[in-house]
Every structure is written in structure tokens, then in C-alpha cells.
N, C-alpha and C positions, 0 to 999 in steps of 0.2 A: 466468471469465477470458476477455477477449474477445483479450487480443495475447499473444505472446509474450515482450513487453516489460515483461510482469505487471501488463499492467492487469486491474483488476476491476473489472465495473462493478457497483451495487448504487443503493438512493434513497439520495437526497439526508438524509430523517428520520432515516435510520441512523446516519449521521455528522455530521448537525449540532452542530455547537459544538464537533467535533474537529478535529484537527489529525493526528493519527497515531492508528490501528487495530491491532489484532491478528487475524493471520492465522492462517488452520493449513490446511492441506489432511490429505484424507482417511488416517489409516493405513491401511498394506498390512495390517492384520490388522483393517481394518473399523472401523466406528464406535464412539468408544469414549464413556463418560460425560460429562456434564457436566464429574464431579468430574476426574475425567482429565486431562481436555481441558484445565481451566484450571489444574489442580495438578502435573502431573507431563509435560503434554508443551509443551516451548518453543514461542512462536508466532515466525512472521517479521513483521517491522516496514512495515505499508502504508502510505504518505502519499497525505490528499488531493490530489489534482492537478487536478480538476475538478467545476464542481457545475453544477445545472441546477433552480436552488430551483422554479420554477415548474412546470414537470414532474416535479419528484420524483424525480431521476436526480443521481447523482455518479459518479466515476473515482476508484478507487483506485491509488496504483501501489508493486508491491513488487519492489525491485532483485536479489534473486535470489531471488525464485521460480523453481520445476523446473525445468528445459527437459521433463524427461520426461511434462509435462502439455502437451495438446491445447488452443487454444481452442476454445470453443464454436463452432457454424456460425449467425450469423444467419438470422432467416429472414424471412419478411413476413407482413401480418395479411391480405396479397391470396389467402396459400394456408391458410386456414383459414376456415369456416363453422359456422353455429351447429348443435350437434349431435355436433360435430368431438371427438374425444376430448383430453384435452391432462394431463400432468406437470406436476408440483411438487416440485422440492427444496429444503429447509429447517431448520431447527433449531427448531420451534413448540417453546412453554414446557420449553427447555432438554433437547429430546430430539435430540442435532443426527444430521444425513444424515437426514433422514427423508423417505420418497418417498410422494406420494398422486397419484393419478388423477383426473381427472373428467371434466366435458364442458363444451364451451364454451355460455355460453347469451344473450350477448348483445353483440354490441358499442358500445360507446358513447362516441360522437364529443363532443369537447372538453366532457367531462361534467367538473365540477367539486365541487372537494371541502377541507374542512378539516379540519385535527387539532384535539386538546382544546390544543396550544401557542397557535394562535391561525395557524397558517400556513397559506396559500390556494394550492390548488394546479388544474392546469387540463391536460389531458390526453384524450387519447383513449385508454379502458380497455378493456381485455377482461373481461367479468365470466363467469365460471367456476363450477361446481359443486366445481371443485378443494379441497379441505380444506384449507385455509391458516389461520396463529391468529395470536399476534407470535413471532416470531422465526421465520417466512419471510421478513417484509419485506425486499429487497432479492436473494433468489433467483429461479433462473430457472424459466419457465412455459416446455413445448417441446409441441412440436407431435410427434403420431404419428411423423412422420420424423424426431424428433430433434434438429430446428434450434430454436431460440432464438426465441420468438414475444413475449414479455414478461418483465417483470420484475415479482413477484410485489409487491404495496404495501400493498392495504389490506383489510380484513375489515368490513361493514358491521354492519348493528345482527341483521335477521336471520340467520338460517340459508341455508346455500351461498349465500350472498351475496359474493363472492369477487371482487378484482377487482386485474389487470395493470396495467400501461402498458405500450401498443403499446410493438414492438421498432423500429417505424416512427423516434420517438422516441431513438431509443438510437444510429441510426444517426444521424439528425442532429445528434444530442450530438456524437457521436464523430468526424463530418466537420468540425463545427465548431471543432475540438481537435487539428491535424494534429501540433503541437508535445509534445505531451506523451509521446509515445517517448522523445525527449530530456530529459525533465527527468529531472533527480538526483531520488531521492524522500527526500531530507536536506537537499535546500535550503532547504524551506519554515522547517523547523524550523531552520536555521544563521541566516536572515535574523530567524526570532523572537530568536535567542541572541544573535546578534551581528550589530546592524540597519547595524552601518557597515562590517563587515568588505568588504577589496577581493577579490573572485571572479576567478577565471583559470579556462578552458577549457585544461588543461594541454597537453593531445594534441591541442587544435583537432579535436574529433570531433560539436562541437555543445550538448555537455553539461558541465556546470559541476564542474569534480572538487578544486579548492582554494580556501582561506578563505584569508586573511592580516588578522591580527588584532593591534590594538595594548591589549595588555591593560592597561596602566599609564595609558592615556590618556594618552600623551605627545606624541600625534604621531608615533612611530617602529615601525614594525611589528616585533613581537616573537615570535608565534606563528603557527603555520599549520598548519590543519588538511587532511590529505590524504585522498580518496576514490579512491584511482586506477581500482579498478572499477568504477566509480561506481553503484554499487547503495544508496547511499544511510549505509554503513556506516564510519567513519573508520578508515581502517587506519594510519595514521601521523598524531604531532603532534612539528611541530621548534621546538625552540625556541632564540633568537637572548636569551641573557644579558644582553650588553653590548648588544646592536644597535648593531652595527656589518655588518651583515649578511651576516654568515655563521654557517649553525646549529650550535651546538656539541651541541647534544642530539637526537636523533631517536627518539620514544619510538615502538614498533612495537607493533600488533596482530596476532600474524600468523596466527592461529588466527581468528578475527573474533568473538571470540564476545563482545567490549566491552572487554576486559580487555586491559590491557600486557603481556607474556610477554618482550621484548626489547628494547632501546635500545643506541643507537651513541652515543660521548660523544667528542667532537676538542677534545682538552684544547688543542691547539698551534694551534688553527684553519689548517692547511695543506687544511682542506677533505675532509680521510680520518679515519676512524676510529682511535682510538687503544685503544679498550679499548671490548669488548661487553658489557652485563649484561642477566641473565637473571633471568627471576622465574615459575619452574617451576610452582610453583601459585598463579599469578598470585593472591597476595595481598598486594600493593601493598608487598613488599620483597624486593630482588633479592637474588635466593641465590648468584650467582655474579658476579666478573666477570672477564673475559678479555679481557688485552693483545692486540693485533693487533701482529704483525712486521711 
């Protein structure tokens, strides 16, 4: 994580051809299984938000990731030498949080390189003794003090043959990207779902937090979906029956966890609620519902 706006950064080969990733941060009780990890513990939802196909670098962003995590500290390839000791953390062939050591053993300026995809890529590396296999690609390489010198890429034909992209890189990615604090990480995928929907900046905060959607294709906006804290997550959809534009329905998420739990329904459209239902074990039929006085 390089902001506390939940960006991550990682390559570009990772998430190629994606659109949305799964995340996890580390458990308080340590590193768990493969099996674990993909069966039994929920991840949070990260959208691409930036790429950098030629250097082999992307941005991920996840809207509520921790606050109680740190970003990394960058660092520079001007404070490291060859000999230099330097970290690896990763997940090689499905062991994830896995930490190796080694030494730095060469640097190499806009050395160039391709995958068996057929894509070219051009960068200045750090080639390393560090223990890397697949599933490092796209962790951090740090430096004895701890800051952030590369980003872990590719593994060559022999032995410790190990090689970064300059953090040099990473930083330039990143300047070149000032807007992406602000992007919704649900937008990318709102404008694949609904490429005409009209967008609103609700709070004018800079960030995109409502759809208005005409689902019937009529010409008349019918539904609208709501992000208010714009983490990427829909926590309200209203919906306008008649369109005539005012919502009689307000379907709520308010646990966030994708599912409806609540809806306000204004039978009289005076613009108030007139009766709340509830659907307790949000399985898509509401077990209560309660008039409003």
C-alpha cells in the first residue's frame, strides 16, 4: 500500500486483463493457507485505477481498506549498492506472506524484457540474489532500512537471477496520476454496466458517488445507484416506478456486505416514508414491514 487512500501498487502482468482484484491483508493471527485464504476468509474488492504496460507497474485502489495500516515509505535506487542486503515479500507457488533475503547484485538501466504472452517491457531493474518464484510478482523488494526500493517482477531462466523495477519508476507512475485519490474504485465497473448512465458528484468532494439509470430505455431516469462513501460499494438503490421523479422505493444496504437488509417505500409520494421493510437474513424476502407515523 503506497496511500492511505488504498492504493496498492503492484505490475502491470498481475492484473492484466482485469478489471477488479481480490484483496486481503495480513491476519492478526498470521499467515494463514492458501486453502484459508481463498475459502473461508472474505477479501475486499480493489479496482484498477492505473497502469503502466511498459514498465510493468499498475495501481490498484480499494475504498475501505484499514486505516490501521501504514503505507510503505518509498525509498531510491541512489541509496542502495551492489552487495547491499535487500527483502522480499510474497506469496511464491501459493505460500502467501512469505519473507526471503538476499543481496543486491546488479543494477540494470532500461534492460528489456518479455513474457511468454508476447508483451515487451523496458525498465531499469534491480537484479537481486532475493528468492522470488511466481507469486511474488508485483511485491515489495526493501532495502535494509525498510523503505521500498522495488517492485518484485520477474524471475529469469537461471538460478538467483531475480529481478525488481526501480522504485525510481513507481514514483513516476505515481506523480503522473495525482487524480486517482479521487476516483470511486466502482466506477470503472459502473461505466462497464451502465456505459450511459448520468454520474453526479453528490457532496462536490471531487469524487463520483451516484449513477442515474434508465433501465427500460425510455429516455426517462428510473433508478439510481448510491455510493455515499464512496469506497467503491453501493449502499442504496432508489427506484422511481412511474418516473415521474420521485423515488418511491429506496432499497438499503446498510451492513455493506452486498446484500439488502432495508427499504423505505412512499406509497403516497409526499417524498417520506410510509412503511420500512426489513429482510433480517437478507435472503432476498423481507420478513417485516413497519408503517412510519
Amino acid at each position: 500500500m503506497i496511500d492511505k487512500a488504498g492504493l496498492i501498487l503492484t505490475n502491470w502482468h498481475v492484473i492484466d486483463k482485469a478489471d477488479q482484484v481480490a484483496v486481503w491483508t495480513l491476519p492478526d493471527d498470521g499467515a494463514p493457507s492458501e486453502y484459508v485464504l481463498f475459502e473461508e476468509l472474505d477479501p475486499m474488492i480493489g479496482t484498477v485505477v492505473a497502469t503502466n504496460k511498459l514498465e510493468d507497474l499498475a495501481i490498484i485502489k480499494v475504498g475501505n481498506f484499514p486505516q490501521k495500516i501504514n503505507p510503505v515509505t518509498l525509498g531510491s535506487i541512489k541509496d542502495i549498492r551492489i552487495g547491499d542486503k535487500v527483502y522480499a515479500i510474497g506469496h511464491p507457488e501459493g505460500l502467501p506472506w512469505t519473507f526471503t533475503d538476499g543481496t543486491v547484485s546488479q543494477i540494470r538501466k532500461n534492460h528489456k524484457w518479455k513474457y511468454k504472452s508476447g508483451s515487451s517491457h523496458k525498465a531499469t531493474l534491480i537484479q537481486t540474489q532475493t528468492p522470488i518464484n511466481p507469486g511474488n510478482s508485483g511485491g515489495p523488494l526493501f532495502s535494509e532500512s525498510g523503505k521500498l526500493i522495488g517492485i518484485n517482477t520477474l524471475q529469469a531462466g537461471g538460478q538467483n537471477l531475480n529481478f525488481a523495477v526501480s522504485v525510481e519508476h513507481a514514483k513516476n507512475f505515481i506523480n503522473k496520476n495525482p487524480d486517482i485519490k479521487k476516483v470511486n474504485p466502482g466506477a470503472s465497473i459502473m461505466k462497464k454496466d451502465y456505459p450511459n448512465a448520468k454520474v453526479q458528484d453528490y457532496n462536490k468532494n471531487g469524487t463520483i458517488d451516484t449513477w442515474y439509470i434508465d433501465e427500460n430505455k425510455n429516455g426517462k431516469i428510473d433508478t439510481a445507484f448510491i455510493d455515499d462513501n464512496e469506497d467503491g460499494l453501493i449502499e442504496a438503490i432508489l427506484i422511481d416506478e412511474n418516473e415521474n421523479g420521485i423515488w418511491e422505493i429506496q432499497i438499503m444496504d446498510d451492513d455493506g456486505n452486498g446484500n439488502p437488509d432495508r427499504a423505505l417505500l412512499d406509497n403516497n409520494e409526499d417524498k417520506k416514508p410510509d412503511v420500512i421493510a426489513y429482510d433480517y437474513d437478507q435472503d432476498g424476502t423481507w420478513d417485516k414491514y413497519e408503517k412510519v407515523s
